[in-house]
C-alpha positions in Angstrom: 22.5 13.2 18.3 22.3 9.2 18.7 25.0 9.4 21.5 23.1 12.4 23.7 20.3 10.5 23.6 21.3 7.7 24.5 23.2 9.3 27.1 20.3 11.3 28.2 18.1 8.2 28.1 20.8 6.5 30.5 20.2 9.0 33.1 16.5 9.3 33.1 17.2 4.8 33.8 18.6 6.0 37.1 16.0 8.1 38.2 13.1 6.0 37.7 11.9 3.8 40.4 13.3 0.4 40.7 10.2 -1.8 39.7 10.2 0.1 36.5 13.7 -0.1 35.3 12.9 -3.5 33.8 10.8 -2.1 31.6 13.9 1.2 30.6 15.9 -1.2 30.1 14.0 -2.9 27.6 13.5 -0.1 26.0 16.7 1.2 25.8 18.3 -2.6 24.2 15.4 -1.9 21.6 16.7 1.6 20.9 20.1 0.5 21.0 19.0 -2.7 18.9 17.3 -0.1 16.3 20.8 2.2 16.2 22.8 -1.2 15.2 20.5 -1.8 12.3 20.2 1.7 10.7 23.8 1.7 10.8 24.2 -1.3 9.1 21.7 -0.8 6.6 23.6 2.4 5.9 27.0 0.8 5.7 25.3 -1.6 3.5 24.0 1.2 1.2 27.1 3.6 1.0 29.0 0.6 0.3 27.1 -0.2 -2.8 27.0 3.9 -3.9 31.0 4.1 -3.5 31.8 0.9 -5.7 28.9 1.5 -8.4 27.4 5.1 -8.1 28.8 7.0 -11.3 30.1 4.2 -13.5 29.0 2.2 -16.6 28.9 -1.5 -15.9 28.0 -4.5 -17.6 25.1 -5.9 -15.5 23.7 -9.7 -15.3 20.3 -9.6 -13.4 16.9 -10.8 -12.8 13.6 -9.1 -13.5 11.7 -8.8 -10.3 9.0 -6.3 -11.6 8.0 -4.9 -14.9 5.7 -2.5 -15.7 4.6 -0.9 -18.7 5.1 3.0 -19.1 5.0 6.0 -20.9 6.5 4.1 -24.4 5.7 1.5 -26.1 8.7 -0.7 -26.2 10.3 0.3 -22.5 8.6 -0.9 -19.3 9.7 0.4 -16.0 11.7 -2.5 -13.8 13.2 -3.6 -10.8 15.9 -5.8 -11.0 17.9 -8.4 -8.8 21.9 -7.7 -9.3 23.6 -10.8 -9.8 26.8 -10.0 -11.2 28.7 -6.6 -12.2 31.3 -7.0 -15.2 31.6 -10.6 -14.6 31.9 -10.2 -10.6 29.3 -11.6 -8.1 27.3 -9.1 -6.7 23.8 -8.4 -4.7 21.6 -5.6 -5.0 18.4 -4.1 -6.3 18.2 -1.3 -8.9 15.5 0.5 -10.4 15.1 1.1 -14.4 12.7 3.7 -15.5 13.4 2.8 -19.3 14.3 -1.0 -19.9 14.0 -2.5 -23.0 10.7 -4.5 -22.9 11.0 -7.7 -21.1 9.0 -9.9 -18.1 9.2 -10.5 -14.3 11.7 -13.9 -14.1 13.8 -13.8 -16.8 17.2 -12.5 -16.7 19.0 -10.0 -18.9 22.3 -9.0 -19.7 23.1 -5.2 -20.5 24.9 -2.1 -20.3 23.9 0.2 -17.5 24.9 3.8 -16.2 24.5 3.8 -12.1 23.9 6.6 -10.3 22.1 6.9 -6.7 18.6 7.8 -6.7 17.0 11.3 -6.2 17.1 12.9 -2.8 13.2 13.1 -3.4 12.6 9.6 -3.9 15.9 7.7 -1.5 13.4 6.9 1.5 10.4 5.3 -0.5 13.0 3.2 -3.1 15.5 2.2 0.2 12.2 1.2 2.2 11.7 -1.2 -1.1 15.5 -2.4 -0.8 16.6 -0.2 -4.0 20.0 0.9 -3.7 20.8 2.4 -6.9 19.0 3.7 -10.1 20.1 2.9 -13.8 19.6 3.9 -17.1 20.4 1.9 -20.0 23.0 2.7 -22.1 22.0 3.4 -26.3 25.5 3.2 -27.6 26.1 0.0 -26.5 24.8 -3.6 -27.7 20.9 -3.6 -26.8 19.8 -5.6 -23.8 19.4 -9.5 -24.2 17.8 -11.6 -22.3 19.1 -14.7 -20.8 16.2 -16.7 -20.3 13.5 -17.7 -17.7 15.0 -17.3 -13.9 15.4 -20.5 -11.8 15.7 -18.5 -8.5 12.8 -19.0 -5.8 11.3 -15.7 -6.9 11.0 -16.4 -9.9 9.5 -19.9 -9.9 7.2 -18.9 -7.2 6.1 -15.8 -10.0 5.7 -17.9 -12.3 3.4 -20.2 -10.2 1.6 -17.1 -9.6 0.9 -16.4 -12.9 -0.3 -20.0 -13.5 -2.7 -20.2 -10.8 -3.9 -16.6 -11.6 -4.8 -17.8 -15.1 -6.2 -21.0 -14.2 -8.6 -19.3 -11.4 -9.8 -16.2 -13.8 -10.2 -18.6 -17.1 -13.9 -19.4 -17.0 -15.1 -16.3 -14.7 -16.2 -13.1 -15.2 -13.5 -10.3 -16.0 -14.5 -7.9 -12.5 -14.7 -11.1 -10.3 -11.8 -13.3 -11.2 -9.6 -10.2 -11.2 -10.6 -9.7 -7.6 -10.4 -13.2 -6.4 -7.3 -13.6 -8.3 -6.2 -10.7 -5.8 -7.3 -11.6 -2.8 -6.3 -15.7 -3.1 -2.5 -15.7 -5.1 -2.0 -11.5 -5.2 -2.2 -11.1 -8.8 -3.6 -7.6 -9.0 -3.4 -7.0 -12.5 -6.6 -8.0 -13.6 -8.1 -5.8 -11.3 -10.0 -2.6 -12.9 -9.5 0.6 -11.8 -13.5 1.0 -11.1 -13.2 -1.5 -8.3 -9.8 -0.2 -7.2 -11.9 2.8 -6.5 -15.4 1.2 -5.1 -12.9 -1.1 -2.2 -11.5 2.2 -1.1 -14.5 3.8 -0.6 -16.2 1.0 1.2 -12.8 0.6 3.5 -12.3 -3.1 2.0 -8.9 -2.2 0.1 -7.6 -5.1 3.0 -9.3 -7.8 1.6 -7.7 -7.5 -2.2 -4.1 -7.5 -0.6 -2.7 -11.5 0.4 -2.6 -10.3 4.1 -1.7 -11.9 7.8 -5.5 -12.7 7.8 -5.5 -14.5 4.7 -2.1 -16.9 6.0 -3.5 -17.8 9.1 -6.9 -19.3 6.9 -4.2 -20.7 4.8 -2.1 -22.3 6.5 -5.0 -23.6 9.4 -7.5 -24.4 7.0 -5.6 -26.2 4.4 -3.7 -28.5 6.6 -6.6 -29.6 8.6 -7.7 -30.7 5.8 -4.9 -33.1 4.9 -3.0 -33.2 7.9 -7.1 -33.6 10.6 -6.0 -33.0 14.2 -7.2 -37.0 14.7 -4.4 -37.9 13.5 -2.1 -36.0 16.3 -1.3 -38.7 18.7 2.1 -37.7 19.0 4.4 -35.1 19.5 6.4 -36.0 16.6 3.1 -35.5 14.8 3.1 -32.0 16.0 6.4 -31.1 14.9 5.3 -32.3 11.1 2.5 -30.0 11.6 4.1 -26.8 12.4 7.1 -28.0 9.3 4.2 -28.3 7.2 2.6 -24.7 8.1 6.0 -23.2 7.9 7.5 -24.8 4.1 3.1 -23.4 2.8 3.8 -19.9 4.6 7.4 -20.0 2.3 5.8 -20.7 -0.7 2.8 -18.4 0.1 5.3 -15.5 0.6 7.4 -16.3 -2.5 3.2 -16.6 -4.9 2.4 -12.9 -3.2 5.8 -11.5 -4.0 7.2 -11.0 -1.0 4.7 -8.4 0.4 5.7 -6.6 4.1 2.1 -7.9 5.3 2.7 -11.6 4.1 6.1 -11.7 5.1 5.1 -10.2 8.6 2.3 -12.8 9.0 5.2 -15.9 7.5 7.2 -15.1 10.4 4.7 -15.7 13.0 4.0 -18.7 11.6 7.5 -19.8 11.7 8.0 -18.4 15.3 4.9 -20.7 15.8 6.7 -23.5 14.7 9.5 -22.8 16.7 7.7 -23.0 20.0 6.2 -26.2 18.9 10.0 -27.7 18.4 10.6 -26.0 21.7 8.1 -26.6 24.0 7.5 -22.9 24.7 4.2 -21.6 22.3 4.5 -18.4 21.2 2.0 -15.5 21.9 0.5 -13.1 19.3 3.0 -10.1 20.4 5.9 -12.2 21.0 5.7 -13.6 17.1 4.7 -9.7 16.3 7.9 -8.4 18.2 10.1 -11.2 16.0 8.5 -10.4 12.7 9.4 -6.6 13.2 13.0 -6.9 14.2 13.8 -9.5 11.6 12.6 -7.3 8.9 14.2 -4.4 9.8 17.5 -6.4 10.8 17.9 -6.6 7.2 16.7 -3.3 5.5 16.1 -0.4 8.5 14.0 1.8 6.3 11.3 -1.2 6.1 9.6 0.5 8.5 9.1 4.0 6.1 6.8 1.1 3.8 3.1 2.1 4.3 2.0 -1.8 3.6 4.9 -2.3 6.9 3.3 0.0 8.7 -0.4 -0.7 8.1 0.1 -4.0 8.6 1.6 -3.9 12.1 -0.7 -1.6 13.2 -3.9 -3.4 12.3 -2.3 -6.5 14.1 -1.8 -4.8 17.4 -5.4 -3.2 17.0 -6.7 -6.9 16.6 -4.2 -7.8 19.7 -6.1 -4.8 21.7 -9.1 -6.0 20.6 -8.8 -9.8 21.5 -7.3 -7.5 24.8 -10.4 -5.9 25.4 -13.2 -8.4 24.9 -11.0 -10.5 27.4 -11.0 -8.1 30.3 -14.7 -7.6 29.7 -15.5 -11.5 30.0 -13.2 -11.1 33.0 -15.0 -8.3 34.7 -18.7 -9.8 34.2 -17.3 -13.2 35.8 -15.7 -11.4 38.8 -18.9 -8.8 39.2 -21.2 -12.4 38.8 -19.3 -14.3 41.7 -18.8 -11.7 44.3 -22.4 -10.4 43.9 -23.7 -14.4 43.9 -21.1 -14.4 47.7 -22.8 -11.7 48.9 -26.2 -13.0 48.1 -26.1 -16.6 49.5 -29.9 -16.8 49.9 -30.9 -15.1 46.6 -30.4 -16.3 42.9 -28.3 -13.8 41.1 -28.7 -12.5 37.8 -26.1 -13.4 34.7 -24.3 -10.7 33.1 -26.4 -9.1 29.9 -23.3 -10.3 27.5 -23.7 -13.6 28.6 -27.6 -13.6 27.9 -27.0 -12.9 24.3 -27.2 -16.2 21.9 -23.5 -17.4 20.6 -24.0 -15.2 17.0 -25.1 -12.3 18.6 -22.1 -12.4 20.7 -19.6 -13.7 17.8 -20.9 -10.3 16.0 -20.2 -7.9 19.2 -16.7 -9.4 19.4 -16.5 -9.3 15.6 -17.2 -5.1 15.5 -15.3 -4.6 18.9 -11.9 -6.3 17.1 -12.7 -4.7 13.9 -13.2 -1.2 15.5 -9.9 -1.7 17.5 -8.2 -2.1 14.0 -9.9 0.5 12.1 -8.6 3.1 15.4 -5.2 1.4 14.9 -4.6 2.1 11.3 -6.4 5.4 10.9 -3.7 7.6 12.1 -1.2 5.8 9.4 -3.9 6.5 7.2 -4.3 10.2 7.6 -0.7 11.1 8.3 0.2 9.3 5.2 -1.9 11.4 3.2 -4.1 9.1 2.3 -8.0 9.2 2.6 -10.2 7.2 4.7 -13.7 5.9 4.8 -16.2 5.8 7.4 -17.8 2.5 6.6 -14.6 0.5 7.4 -15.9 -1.3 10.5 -19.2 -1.8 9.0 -18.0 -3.1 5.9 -15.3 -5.9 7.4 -17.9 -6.8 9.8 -20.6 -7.7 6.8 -17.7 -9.7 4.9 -15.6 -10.9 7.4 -17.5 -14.3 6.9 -16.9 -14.4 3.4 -13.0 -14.4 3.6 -12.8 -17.6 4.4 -14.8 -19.5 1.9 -14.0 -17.2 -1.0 -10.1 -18.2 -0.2 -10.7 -22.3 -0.5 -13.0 -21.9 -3.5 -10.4 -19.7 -5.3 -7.4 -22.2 -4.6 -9.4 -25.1 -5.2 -10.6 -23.2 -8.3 -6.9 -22.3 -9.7 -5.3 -25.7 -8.6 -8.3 -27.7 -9.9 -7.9 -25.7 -13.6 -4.4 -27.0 -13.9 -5.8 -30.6 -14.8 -7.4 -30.8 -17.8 -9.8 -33.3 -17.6 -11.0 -32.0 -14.2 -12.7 -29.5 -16.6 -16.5 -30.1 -15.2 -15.1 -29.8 -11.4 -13.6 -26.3 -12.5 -16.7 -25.0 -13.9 -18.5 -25.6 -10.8 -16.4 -24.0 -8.3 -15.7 -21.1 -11.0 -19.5 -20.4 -11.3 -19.9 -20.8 -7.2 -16.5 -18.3 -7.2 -17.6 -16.1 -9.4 -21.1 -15.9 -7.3 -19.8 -14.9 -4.2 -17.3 -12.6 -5.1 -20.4 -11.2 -7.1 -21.9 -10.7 -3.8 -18.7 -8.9 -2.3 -18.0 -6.7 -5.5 -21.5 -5.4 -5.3 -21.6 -4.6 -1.6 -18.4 -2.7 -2.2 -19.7 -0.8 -5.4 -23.2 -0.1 -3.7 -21.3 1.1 -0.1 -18.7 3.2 -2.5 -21.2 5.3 -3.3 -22.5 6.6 0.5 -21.9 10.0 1.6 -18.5 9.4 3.8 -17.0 6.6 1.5 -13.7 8.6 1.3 -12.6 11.4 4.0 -9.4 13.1 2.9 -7.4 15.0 5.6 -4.5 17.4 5.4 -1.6 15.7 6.9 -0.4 18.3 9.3 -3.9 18.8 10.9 -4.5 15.0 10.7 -1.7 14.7 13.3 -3.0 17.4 15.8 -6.4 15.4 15.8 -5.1 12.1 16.5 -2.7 13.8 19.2 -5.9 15.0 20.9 -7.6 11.7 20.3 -4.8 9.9 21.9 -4.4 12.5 24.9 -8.1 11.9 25.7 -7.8 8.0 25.8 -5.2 8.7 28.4 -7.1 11.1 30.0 -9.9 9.2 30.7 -8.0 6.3 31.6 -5.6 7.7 34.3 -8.7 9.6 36.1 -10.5 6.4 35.4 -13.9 8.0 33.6 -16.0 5.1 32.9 -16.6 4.0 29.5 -20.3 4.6 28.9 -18.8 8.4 29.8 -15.4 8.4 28.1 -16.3 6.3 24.3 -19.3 9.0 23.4 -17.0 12.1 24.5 -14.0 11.2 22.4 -16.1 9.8 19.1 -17.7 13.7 19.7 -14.0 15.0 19.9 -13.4 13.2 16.7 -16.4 14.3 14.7 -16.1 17.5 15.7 -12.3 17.5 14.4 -13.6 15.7 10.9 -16.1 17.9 10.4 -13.8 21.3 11.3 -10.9 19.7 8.8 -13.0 18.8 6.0 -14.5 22.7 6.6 -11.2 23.8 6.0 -10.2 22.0 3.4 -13.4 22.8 1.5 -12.3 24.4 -2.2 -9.0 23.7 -1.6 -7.5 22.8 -5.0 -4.5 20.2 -5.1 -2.3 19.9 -7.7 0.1 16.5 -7.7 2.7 14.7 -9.8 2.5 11.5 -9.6 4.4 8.3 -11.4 7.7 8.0 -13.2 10.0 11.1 -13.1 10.8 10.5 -17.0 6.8 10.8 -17.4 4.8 12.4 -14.3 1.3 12.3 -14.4 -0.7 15.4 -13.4 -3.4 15.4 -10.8 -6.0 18.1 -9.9 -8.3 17.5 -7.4 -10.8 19.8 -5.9 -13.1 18.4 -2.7 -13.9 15.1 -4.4 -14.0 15.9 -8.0 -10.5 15.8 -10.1 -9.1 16.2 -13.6 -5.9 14.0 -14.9 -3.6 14.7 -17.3 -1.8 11.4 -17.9 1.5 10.2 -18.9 2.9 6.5 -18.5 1.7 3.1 -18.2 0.6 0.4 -15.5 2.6 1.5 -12.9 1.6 5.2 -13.7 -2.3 4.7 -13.8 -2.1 2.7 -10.5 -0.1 5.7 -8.8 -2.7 8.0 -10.4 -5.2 6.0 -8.4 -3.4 5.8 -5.3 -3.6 9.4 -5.4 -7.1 9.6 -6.4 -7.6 7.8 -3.1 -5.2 10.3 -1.1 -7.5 13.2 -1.8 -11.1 11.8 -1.7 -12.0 12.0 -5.0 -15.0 10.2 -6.5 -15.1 11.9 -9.5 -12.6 12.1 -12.4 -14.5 14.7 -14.8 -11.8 14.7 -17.3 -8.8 12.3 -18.1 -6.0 13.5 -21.2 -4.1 11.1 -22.4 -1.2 13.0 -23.1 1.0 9.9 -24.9 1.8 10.3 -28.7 2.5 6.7 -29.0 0.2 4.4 -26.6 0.7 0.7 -26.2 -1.7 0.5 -23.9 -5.1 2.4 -23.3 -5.6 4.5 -20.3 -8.6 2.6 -18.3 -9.1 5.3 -15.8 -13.1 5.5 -15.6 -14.4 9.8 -15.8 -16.7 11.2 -17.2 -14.9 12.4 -20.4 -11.4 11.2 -21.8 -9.5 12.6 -24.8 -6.2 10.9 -26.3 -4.3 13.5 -27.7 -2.4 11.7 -30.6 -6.3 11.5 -32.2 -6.7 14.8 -32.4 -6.4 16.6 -35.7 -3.4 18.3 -35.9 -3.2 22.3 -35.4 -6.2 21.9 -33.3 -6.9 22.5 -29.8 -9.9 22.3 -27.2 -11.3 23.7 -24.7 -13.1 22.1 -21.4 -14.6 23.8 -18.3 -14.2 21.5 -15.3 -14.6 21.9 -11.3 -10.9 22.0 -10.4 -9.5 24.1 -13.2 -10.1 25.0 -16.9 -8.3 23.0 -19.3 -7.2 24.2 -22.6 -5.4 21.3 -25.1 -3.6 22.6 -28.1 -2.4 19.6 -30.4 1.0 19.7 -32.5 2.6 18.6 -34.8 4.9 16.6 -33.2 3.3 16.7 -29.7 0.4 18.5 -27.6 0.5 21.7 -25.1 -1.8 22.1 -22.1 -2.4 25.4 -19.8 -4.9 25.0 -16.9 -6.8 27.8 -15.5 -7.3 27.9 -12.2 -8.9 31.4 -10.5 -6.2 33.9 -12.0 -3.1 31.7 -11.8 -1.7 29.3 -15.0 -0.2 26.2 -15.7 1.5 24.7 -18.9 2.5 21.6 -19.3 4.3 19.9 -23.0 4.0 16.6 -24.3 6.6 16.0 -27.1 7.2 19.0 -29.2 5.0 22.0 -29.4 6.4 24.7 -32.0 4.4 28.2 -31.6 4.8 31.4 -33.5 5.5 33.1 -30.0 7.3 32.7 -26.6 4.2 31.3 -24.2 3.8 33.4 -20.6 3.0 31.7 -17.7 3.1 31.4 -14.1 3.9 28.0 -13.3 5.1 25.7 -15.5 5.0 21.7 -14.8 8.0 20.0 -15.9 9.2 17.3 -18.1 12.8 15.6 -18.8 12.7 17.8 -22.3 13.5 21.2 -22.2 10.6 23.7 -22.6 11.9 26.3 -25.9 8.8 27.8 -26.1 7.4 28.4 -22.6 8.6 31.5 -20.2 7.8 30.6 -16.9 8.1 31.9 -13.1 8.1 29.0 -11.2 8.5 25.2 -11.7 6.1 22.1 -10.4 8.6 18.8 -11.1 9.3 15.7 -9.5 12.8 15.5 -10.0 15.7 18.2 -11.1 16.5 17.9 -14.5 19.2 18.2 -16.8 18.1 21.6 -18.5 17.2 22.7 -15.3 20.2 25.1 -13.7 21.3 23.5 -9.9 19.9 25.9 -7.7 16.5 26.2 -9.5 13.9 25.4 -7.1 10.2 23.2 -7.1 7.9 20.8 -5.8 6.1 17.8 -6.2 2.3 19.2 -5.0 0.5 22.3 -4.7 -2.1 23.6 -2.3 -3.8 27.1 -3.6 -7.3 28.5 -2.6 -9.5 30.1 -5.8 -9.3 33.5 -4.0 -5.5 33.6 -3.3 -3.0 32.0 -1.2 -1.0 28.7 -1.7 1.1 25.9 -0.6 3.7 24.1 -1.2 4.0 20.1 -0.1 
């Protein structure tokens, strides 16, 4: 298929005219560019599955993530290869079960390889995870080496040393989101406010992002390095070392994020052009960020942060784009009018009437709108939910990026010297005012009637295909603005409105998390019910699909864990934990998406949902009954179900019980009066 396209694309290049074959042949090195790297990545990747896949191994690596889950003494990891039985080696694995142990150190173990699940290979290759592992019981228990010294894990480290220095004399909601938004430590953020920044379209603003490097690494340095003192170029070239070696160390705090790393190599191709006498341009360092990324791992661009993060860039490009050629065409209209009208005084243009902040805040809503229209279609056809206050909401707090950025690192670097102790308190209480100020436009906006718009993926993309087919429309028979924007924000209402019509009722079923422990989401129009299982790293993708489907609120949460190390902080209306329930017990609960019916073990807890005339069962543990249980569906887990009869299966993975042709899925779309789904 590559070959006849290309070959196809080489004879459309001879048919086009001549002043346009500059531009096909651009196009077609970039295609051809984009071939090389997919096949390298995949060489790359088999490689790795044909020495490792299917063997035990002795492995020495480094901890790059670790996350609590589903029991107490295992978290879920990522770790850095370094060596396999002794032999250098370089790769990235995922463990769903590792003995407990922190981000940075290294361990020493016993793994069994094998490559990851056909349902989960794009998502873990996008994150540059080639294999999965399990570790191995029968053989010595994992050790651990010690504390890291690799530039990851120093730069963690730092993170978690700034993190704790900014938060330490603030209040628990605002120094987990400054803490966010100013070093990327998110784990001190709770899942209320996860929830209220997603519903008032801020979610940008908690993520380290290109915005937040190019305050950085501008503000910071004119600061200590004040543009006085450039009276040379040599000057100029310390300059753009300096911004680069702070956009290296920034990238290493934030953990190597695709938007930080995105926004680090601007800044380096920045630097470049200084050293080369040719300065760069905002698509020109976009262009270089995008081709070095995926140079290294092809399926980078399947990464939603990748994709979110590019697109918002060129919506801020076109916007920059737009307010330009309207300056532009106000000039030109101004000057041929006043050459027209030698003998009479000609009126300014109405933009240029308007006092500097009035015109600061047009330019400020024209760039944010441009962005919000360039990431909305990877919104929707990601499945994920958007919000119709975005451009209002980034143009209210756009101004208190900025400031909330210096106090927080002045904050955490200030807290790392002890007897600076009165300094810290000051800018911790001036911190901790304004992010006051930002959490409680977010909860307070959360909360209006179009915070979260869920779309179904499939219609998503026939609405942004008519969206886009209008622009072009409009442009190419050259329909006027005032004429063209009203008509296509009617389209688009019109197509929100007939979606969420059709989606009305609709109730979703979703297993989310670790395949060893899937949590169970139910969501019906913006209510939902949660049966959880797993830790951290579960919860957050619990919320993540919370955010998906709209939902704003979570009527009942089940903590399904026997054993909890941590509590489940979800925030509904009513939560049970099953392991407190007396044994030989169960409960019943009426909710909006489905009834919910909890019968508690001895040794475990059984659930079966009710939804119009169709049943689900789920186990936790062991559940022993005196008969066989019927049901329709039944949603899986890695332990075989003895005492459930079932006709079809809802799992995120095939297990070992399961026979190799069975067949299921993930998610589940089903009306109340018949009809269903599958995702």
């Amino acid at each position: 298929m590559p070959f006849a396209a290309f070959f196809v694309a080489f004879l459309l290049l001879l048919c086009i005219p001549r002043r346009s074959r500059k531009l096909a042949v651009c196009l077609l090195l970039g295609a051809l560019a984009g071939l090389c790297a997919v096949y390298t990545t995949n060489a790359r990747l088999e490689r790795t599955r044909a020495n490792y896949a299917g063997r035990t191994v002795l492995l020495t690596a480094e901890v790059e993530r670790a996350d609590s889950n589903y029991f107490s003494d295992t978290v879920d990891a990522t770790l850095w290869v370094e060596s396999v039985n002794g032999s250098p080696a370089g790769f990235r694995i995922a463990c769903a079960e590792l003995p407990a142990c922190a981000a940075g150190q290294r361990v020493q173990g016993w793994f069994a390889l094998q490559q990851p699940d056909m349902e989960e290979q794009t998502a873990q290759y996008a994150d540059g995870i080639a294999l999965q592992a399990e570790p191995l019981a029968e053989k010595p228990q994992l050790t651990v080496l010690g504390e890291s010294g690799s530039f990851r894990a120093r730069t963690h480290r730092l993170q978690q040393k700034l993190s704790e220095s900014l938060r330490r004399a603030m209040h628990r909601d605002t120094g987990g989101v400054l803490a966010a938004m100013t070093v990327g430590d998110r784990s001190g953020l709770s899942a209320q406010l996860r929830s209220a920044y997603r519903g008032a379209g801020l979610s940008h603003v908690l993520v380290v992002s290109g915005m937040h490097v190019s305050i950085l690494c501008g503000d910071i340095l004119s600061v200590l390095l004040p543009y006085r003192w450039e009276q040379s170029y040599r000057r100029r070239r310390r300059r753009a070392v300096g911004k680069s070696l702070l956009a290296l160390v920034l990238m290493g705090v934030t953990g190597f994020t695709p938007s930080v790393r995105r926004a680090a190599v601007a800044v380096w191709v920045s630097a470049l052009g200084v050293w080369v006498w040719g300065p760069p341009d905002a698509l020109t360092s976009l262009a270089a960020a995008g081709i070095l990324m995926t140079a290294v791992n092809s399926y980078a661009v399947w990464d939603i942060g990748f994709e979110l993060s590019f697109a918002a860039v060129v919506g801020t490009v076109a916007g920059n784009a737009c307010i330009r050629r309207m300056r532009d065409a106000h000039d030109r209209r101004f000057w041929v009018k006043a050459g027209e009208n030698l003998q009479k005084p000609v009126r300014r243009p109405w933009y240029s009437k308007l006092p500097k902040g009035v015109q600061g805040l047009v330019e400020s809503a024209c760039i944010a709108a441009c962005a919000s229209a360039a990431t909305f279609p990877v919104l929707v056809l990601r499945g994920l939910s958007v919000s119709a206050w975005a451009v209002v909401s980034s143009i209210a707090v756009l101004w208190m990026v900025q400031p909330l950025l210096l106090l927080g690192l002045a904050a955490a670097f200030v807290g790392l010297v002890p007897w600076l102790a009165p300094v810290h308190g000051v800018l911790s209480r001036a911190a901790d005012l304004l992010t006051g100020l930002l959490n409680g436009w977010a909860v307070w906006l959360s909360t209006k009637p179009g915070a979260s718009i869920y779309f179904d993926t499939a219609y998503a993309a026939l609405v942004c295909l008519l969206l886009c087919g209008l622009w072009v429309l409009a442009f190419r028979w050259r329909v006027r603005l005032r004429v063209a924007l009203p008509g296509i924000l009617l389209a688009a209402a019109v197509g929100i409105g007939l979606g969420n019509a059709l989606s009305r009722d609709v109730v979703h079923i979703d297993l989310v998390g670790s395949a060893q422990a899937p949590a169970v989401v139910i969501a019906q129009n913006d209510r939902a019910v949660v049966l959880f299982r797993g830790g951290s790293a579960a919860q957050r993708a619990v919320e993540n699909q919370l955010a998906r489907r709209g939902v704003r609120t979570v009527e009942l949460v089940v903590d399904l864990r026997m054993n909890a190390k941590t509590a489940c902080t979800l925030p509904a209306q009513q939560g049970i934990r099953a392991e407190r329930l007396p044994v030989n017990t169960s409960r019943k609960l009426r909710c909006t998406p489905a009834a919910v019916e909890l019968l508690r073990t001895r040794e475990g807890c059984l659930v079966r949902l009710s939804i119009g005339n169709r049943q689900f069962v789920t186990l936790s543990g062991k559940a022993e009954l005196a008969q066989s249980l019927q049901t329709e569906w039944l949603i899986a887990t890695p332990k075989k179900p003895e005492t459930v009869r079932y006709q079809k299966l809802l799992a995120l993975r095939s297990y070992s019980w399961m026979a190799p042709e069975t067949q299921y899925t993930a998610s589940l779309s089903l009306r109340r009066t018949g009809g269903e789904r599958l995702e």
